[in-house]
N, C-alpha and C positions, 0 to 999 in steps of 0.2 A: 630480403628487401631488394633484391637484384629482378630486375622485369624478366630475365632469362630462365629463370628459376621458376617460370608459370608459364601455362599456356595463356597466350593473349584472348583468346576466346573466353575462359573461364574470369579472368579478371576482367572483363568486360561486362559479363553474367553479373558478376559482384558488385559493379557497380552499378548498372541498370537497377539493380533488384533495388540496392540501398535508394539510390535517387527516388525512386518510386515510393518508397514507403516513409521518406521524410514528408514527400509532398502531400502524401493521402493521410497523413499524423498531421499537416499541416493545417488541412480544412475542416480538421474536425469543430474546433469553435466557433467558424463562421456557419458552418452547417447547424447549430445549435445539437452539437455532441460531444461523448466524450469516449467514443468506443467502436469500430470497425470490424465489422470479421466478413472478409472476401467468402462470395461463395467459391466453394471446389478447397478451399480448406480442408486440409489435414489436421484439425486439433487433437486427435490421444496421441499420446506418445506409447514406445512399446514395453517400457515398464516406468516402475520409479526408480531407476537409477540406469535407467538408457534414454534421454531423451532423443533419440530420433523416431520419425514420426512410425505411426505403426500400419503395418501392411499386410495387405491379403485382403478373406475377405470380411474379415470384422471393421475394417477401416471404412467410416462411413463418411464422405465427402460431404462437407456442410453449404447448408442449404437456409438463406434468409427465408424468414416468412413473408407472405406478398405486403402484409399491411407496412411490415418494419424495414421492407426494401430501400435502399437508394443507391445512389451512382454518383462515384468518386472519380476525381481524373487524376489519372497517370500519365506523366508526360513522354513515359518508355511506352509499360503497357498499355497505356489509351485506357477507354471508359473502364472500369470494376463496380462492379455491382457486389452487395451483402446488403449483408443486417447493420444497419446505424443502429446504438445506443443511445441514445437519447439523455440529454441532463434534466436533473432529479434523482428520481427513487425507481430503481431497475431490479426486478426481483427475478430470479429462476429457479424455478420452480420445476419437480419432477419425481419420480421414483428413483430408488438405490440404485446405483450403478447403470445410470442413463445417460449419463455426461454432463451433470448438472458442476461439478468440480471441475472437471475438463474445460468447459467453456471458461468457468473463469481464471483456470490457469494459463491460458491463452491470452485473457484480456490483460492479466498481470504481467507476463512475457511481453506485451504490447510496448510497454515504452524502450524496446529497445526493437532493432531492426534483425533479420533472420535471414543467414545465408541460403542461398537456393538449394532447396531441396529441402527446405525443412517444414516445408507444409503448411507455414503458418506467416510469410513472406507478407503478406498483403492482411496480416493481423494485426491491426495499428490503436492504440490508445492515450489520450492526452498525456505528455509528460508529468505531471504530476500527479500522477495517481498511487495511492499508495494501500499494499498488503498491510490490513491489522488484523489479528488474533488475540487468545486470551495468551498467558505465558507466566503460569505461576511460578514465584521465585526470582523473578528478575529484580536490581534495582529500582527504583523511581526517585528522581529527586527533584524535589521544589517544585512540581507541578503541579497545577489549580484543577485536580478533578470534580471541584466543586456541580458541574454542572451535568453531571452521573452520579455521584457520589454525593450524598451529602455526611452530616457529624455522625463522623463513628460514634462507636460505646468509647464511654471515659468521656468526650466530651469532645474528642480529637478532631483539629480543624482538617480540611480538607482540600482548602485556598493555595496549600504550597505543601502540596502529601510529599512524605521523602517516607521511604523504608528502603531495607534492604534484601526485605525478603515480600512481595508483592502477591497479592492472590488473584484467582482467573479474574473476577470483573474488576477490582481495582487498575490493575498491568492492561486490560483491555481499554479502559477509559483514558490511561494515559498516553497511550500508542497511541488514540485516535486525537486527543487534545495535542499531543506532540507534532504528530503529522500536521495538524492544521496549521500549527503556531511558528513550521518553516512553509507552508503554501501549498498544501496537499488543496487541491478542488476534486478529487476521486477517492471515494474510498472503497476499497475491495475488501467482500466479510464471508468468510464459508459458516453458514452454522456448525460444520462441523466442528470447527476449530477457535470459534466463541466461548465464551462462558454461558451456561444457559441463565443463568441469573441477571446474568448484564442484557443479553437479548430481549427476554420478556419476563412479566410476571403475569399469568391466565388470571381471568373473576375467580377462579375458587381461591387460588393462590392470598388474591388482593382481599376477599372473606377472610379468611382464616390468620393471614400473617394484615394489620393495618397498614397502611399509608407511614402513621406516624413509628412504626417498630422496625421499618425499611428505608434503609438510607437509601437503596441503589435507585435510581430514575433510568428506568430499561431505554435501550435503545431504539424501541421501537415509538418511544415517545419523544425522543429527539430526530430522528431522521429527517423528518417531515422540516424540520424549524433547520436543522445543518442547511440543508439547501436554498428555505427562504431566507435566512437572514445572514448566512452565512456565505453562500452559492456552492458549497460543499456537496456536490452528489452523491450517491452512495448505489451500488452493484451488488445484490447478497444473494449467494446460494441459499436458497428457505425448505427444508423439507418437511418440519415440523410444524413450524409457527402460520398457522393461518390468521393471526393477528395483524400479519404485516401487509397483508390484502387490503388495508383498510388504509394504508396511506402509499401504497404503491403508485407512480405513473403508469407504468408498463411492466408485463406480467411474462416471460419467455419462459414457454414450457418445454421441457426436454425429454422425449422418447425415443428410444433404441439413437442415442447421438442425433435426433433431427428433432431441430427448432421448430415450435407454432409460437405464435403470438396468442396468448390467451389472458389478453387483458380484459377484454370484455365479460368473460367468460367469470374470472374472478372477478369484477367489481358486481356479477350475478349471486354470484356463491356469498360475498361480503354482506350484501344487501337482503339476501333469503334468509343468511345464519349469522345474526348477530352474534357478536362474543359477550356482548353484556360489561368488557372491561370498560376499564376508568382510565380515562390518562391522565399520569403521575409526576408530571414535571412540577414542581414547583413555583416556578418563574421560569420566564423568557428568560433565551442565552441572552448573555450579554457583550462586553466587548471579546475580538481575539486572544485568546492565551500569547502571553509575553515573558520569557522570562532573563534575567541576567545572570552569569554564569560568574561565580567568585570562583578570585584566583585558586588551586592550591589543588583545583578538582582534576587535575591530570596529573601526574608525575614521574616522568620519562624517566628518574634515575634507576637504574640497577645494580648493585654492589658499587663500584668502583665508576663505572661509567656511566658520563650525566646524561647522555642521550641512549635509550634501549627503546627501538618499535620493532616486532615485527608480525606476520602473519601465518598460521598455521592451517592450511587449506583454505576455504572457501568462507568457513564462519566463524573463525578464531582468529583475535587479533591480540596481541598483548603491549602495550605501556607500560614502561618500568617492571615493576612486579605484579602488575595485576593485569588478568586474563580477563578478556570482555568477551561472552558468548552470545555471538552474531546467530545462532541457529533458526530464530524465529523469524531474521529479517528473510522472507521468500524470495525477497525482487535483486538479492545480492546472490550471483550465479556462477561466478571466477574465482581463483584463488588468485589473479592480477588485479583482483577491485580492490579483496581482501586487504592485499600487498599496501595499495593505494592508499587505501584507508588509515592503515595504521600508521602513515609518513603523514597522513592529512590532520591525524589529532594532534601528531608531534609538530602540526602548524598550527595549529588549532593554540594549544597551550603556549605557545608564543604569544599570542593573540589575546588570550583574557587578562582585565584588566579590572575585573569588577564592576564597569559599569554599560559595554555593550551586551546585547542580547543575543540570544543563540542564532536569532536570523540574521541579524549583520555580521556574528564572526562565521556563518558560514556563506556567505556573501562575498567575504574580501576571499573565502579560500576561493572561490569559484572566481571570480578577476582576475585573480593571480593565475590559475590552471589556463582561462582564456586567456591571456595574454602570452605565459609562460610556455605552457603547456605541462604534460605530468613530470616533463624532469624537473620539474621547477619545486618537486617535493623530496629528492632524494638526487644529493649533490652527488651521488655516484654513475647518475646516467645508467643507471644497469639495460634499458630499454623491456624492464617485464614488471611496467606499471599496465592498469587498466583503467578506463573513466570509470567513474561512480556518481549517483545525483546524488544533491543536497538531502536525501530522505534516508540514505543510508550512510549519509558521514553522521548525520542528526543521531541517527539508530544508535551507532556504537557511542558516540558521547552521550544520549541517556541512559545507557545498559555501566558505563561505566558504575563503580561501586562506588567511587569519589567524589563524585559529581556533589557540586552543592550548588543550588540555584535557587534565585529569588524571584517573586511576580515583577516585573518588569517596573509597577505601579510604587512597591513600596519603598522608601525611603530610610 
């Protein structure tokens, strides 16, 4: 913490860069976007478990398409030019191993800022945008995945689903209803890492298995309706499903790492090959998911002692006796969030009282952090807290196993 202890030149770098990439995250709403990537970008990293970018000459510097170009300003670096993403329905599209993943682990990296040199500086994406996947096995409690999900077998409602042991498209529909129900407007989806059943179901499929024998309502018959009535956009890696050509805005194709814009191209391809499906929704969404969080759903005691938080690396947090596996949240990247996190539920459980909702008690935590700051979660000052957004304190208090929650509606 000592200014002597750095060179002034480099903490100068540090702070240009950040300045610049708050203001270019800044304009993304009024620009009607939610997504940035500078050309001359660095997005692959040189493995998965070195994120620094990678070099030589497989590292291929990224390049907007001319259609999906535009120019941000920076008040360090002056004009930057990329690829704007656009709000709606953002699909990319490509062959194995072409950078279709890479791009959007970049956009997902996007809500935080990137020290110099790491290639992806001027890679900026709305702050609330948020990583879902499928995640068989996790918790869920008291959420209304009613509008994916309709009555299971047995008869089982689906308005305030709780298990504790969750399968791919159920744990998939709730991540994304959860997400929304703290202020998600982005959502990030790899096919890889979806449930195929939650994504689509094909015309032979919808022949063979009916309408009425199929609880799930894929997602490709919600995307369209998340943004109009919701303003929920959505970003998907697509490598399989050419079903989602059909309600795409924009269409980025990826070969050997370099971007085309091939929207037109696919609404050609949607228009000569019909798929012949049905879409499956039931009814229009209706209101936001809401829910209130009864007391009892946290419990910091440990043996003897009434307060136990703490954190084990980057995606393991524990509360009293029980361990919550952070592994599938992507956009939690510290083991100082982690840290954070697990003093933020031990605020959190202060906090419920049975009749506020999971967006107001994570509201007063974020008040308190602004005004406080992070020692304001851990009376020891240690100084090896990190911030963390609302999406990933959200995360660990639905993963807990305890959790018990109601629709915010019923009485």
């Amino acid at each position: 913490l000592l200014a002597r202890a750095h060179r002034p030149d480099v903490l100068l770098e540090h702070a240009l860069v950040n300045e610049d990439a708050e203001a270019l995250r800044a304009q993304l709403r009024p620009a009607g976007l939610v997504a940035f990537v500078a050309d001359g970008a660095m997005l692959a990293r040189r493995s998965g478990v070195d994120d620094r970018p990678l070099e030589g000459a497989e590292a291929v510097p990224f390049r907007a398409p001319d259609a999906l170009r535009v120019t941000l300003e920076a008040p360090n670096a002056g004009p930057v030019t990329g690829m704007g993403v656009r709000e709606g329905v953002t699909l990319i599209v490509g062959g194995g191993y072409h950078g279709k993943s890479t791009l959007l682990r970049a956009l997902e990296r996007g809500v935080y800022n990137h020290r110099p040199g790491d290639g992806r500086e001027f890679v900026v994406t709305v702050p609330d945008a948020v990583k879902v996947r499928a995640e068989d096995g996790r918790a869920v409690g008291g959420v209304d995945i009613s509008p994916f999900i309709g009555t299971l077998p047995g008869g089982r409602d689906t308005r305030a689903f709780t298990t504790p042991n969750a399968s791919g498209s159920t744990s998939q529909a709730a991540a994304i209803l959860e997400a929304v129900e703290v202020g998600a407007t982005l959502l990030l989806v790899d096919e890889d890492t979806a449930a195929t059943n939650f994504m689509i179901r094909d015309r032979r499929m919808q022949e063979l298995v009916p309408a009425a024998a199929e609880p799930i309502t894929p997602f490709v018959d919600r995307v369209r309706e998340l943004y109009e009535r919701w303003g929920v956009s959505s970003v998907l890696v697509i490598g399989g499903s050419g079903d989602y050509l059909d309600v795409a805005d924009t269409v980025v194709g990826m070969r050997d790492y370099r971007a085309a814009d091939l929207t037109a191209e696919a609404r050609r391809v949607a228009s000569r090959v019909p798929t012949g499906r049905r879409p499956e929704a039931p009814a229009p969404l209706a209101g936001r998911p809401a829910r209130v969080v009864e007391p009892g759903s946290l419990d910091p005691r440990r043996g003897r002692r009434e307060r136990s938080v703490k954190a084990r690396g980057t995606h393991t947090v524990s509360v009293g006796v029980e361990t919550i596996d952070l592994s599938a949240v992507e956009q939690l990247v510290h083991p100082a969030q982690a840290e954070a996190l697990a003093h933020a539920l031990l605020r959190l459980h202060g906090l419920v009282d049975g009749r506020r909702t999971v967006a107001e008690l994570l509201g007063h935590v974020e008040r308190t952090l602004s005004e406080e700051g992070l020692d304001a979660l851990d009376a020891r000052r240690t100084g090896g807290l990190a911030g963390f957004r609302r999406f990933e304190l959200a995360a660990a208090l639905n993963r807990a196993r305890k959790l018990r929650a109601r629709p915010a509606t019923d009485t």
